[in-house]
C-alpha positions, 0 to 999 in steps of 0.5 A: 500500500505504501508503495502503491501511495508512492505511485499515485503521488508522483502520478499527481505531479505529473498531471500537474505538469501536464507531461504523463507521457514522457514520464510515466515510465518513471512511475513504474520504474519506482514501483519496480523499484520497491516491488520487493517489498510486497509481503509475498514473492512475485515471479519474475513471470508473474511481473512480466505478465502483469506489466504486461496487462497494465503497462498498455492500460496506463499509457492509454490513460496517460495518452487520454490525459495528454489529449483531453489536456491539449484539447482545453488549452486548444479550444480556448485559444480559439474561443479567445481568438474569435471573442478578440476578432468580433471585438477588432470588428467593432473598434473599426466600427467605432473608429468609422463613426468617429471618422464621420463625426470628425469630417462633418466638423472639417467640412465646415472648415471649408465656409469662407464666411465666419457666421456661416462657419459657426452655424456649421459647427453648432448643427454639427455639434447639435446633430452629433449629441446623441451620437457621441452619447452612444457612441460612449456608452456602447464602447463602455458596454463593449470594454465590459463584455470583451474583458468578462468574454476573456474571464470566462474562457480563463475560467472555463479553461481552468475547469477542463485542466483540472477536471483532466488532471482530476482525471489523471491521477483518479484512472491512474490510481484505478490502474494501479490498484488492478496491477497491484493486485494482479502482483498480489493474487496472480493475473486475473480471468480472461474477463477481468483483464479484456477491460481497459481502466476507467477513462474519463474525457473532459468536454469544453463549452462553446464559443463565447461571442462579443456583444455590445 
């Protein structure tokens, strides 16, 4: 059991660190390592059997973990990608309506006659009120909606990780307890052993959009 605790804590590490693949191994060789000291003798045939069994079932959940673990950093890089495009889409349009604002000011520039050129201004100024009021208020609201869009990615992706991670070291721990006790008690019917360890695949949420 000691060993077996050993096991799963490096196991923890390793979902930590997001690298089971390139580590797993190491696992294992700790665990052979200590082998020795289980309280009955296990035949080299019998280690080679059952290493045999589980060594395939502990590199697919490491496989699985390393998968699912890329697949919540992917799908947030493209739900943030796309919230920052629709958010690039609405500077430009944010920037075209201050660019017609501006013009209708520099047109007036343009009146040769000084009373002409203040009335100019004042229409324009007048006409412009309620524009700039929206215009204020739905940047605002835009600011908002893109900074709490990127929280809610940050936090979503958070909860694939560590729900895989979760995953990890609970389907790892399953593994380990079936090798333990096909070192213990012999390898186990036909049946038993025709099962892979419980896997358990994390899912994403979808896409955040930009609104105003």
């Amino acid at each position: 059991m000691n060993i077996l605790c050993t096991v799963l804590i490096i196991a923890s590490v390793l979902a930590a660190n997001a690298k089971p693949n390139t580590q797993v191994q190491s696992a294992l060789d700790q665990y052979l390592v200590h082998a020795r000291s289980l309280d009955t003798f296990v035949s080299e045939d019998m280690t080679t059997q059952c290493f045999n069994i589980y060594m395939p079932m502990l590199n697919q959940v490491a496989a699985t973990f390393s998968s699912s673990y890329q697949d919540c950093i992917t799908t947030a890089n493209a739900q943030t990608a796309n919230l920052t495009a629709q958010a690039e889409q609405q500077q430009k349009t944010y920037q075209s309506d201050v660019s017609t604002l501006c013009s209708a000011f520099t047109a007036c520039n343009n009146n040769t006659d000084t009373a002409n050129f203040f009335n100019c201004y004042a229409n324009a100024a007048d006409n412009d009120v309620s524009v700039i009021y929206n215009l204020a208020s739905n940047a605002a609201s835009s600011a908002t909606s893109l900074s709490s869009g990127i929280q809610a990615i940050q936090t979503t992706e958070y909860h694939c990780t560590n729900t895989t991670q979760n995953n990890y070291v609970r389907d790892t721990a399953a593994t380990y307890d079936l090798l333990d006790n096909c070192l213990k008690n012999g390898v186990p019917t036909t049946a038993a052993t025709s099962s892979s360890a419980p896997q358990t695949t994390s899912t994403t949420e979808g896409g955040f959009f930009f609104d105003l």
